[in-house]
C-alpha positions in Angstrom: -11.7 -17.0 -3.9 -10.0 -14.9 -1.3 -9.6 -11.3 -1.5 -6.4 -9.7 -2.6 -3.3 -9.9 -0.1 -2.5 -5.8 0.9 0.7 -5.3 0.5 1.0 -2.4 3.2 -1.4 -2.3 5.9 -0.4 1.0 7.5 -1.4 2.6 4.0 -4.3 1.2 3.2 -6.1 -0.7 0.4 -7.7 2.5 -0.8 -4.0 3.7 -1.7 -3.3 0.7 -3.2 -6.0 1.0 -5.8 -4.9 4.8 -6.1 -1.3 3.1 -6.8 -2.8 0.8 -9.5 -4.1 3.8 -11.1 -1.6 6.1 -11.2 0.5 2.9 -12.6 -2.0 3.1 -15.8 -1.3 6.9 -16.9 0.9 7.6 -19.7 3.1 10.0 -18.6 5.5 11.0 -15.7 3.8 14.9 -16.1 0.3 13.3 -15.9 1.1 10.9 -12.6 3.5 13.5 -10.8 0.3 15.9 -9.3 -0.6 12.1 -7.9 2.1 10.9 -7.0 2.4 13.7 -4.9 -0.5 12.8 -3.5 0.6 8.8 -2.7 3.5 10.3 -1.2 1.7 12.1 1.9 -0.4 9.5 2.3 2.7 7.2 2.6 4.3 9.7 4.8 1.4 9.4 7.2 1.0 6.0 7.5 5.1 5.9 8.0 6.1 8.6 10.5 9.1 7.2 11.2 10.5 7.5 7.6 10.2 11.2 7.2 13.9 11.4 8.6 15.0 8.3 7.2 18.4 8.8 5.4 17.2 6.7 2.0 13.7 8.3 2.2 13.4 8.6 -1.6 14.6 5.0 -2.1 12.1 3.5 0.7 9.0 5.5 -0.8 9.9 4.3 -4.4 10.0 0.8 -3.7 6.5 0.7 -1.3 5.3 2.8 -4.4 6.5 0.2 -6.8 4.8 -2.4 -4.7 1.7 -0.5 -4.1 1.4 -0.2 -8.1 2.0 -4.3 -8.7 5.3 -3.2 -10.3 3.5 -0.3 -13.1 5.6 2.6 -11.7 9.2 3.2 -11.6 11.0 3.6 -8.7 13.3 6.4 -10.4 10.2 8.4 -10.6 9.0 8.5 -7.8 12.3 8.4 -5.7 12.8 12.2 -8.0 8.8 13.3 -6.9 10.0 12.6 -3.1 13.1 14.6 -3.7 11.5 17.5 -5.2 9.2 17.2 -2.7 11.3 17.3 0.2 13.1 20.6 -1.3 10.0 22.4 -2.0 9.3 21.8 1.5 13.2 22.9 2.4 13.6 19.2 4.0 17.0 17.9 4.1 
């Protein structure tokens, strides 16, 4: 039996498995703190989406996929959003 396929080599299995977890908690206030998280590591592996105009939407979906489909793309597209304002980044 071969291992896993990674769905996104430039972030890494480790934050695949963080993905996994953070699909398994019961509440948006419980993941956001790491969702956060997943988002800088996702913005570190990507450079070249930190200007991109659909940001939000791009994260969510890698997120999605990172999670095998356990968090919603709504969600996380708001973290990135809040994010980006806190950070004055628009």
């Amino acid at each position: 039996m071969s291992p896993p396929k990674i769905v996104d080599r430039q972030v890494g299995r480790n934050a695949e498995l963080f993905a996994e977890r953070i699909g398994t908690m019961d509440s948006p206030e419980t993941r956001y703190p790491y969702l956060r998280i997943l988002i800088s590591i996702i913005e570190q592996a990507h450079p070249e989406i930190a200007q991109a105009p659909e940001k939000d939407r791009y994260v969510a979906h890698l997120v999605r996929n990172l999670s095998k489909l356990t968090v919603e793309e709504d969600e996380v597209a708001e973290v990135v959003r809040l994010r980006d304002e806190e950070r004055a980044i628009y």
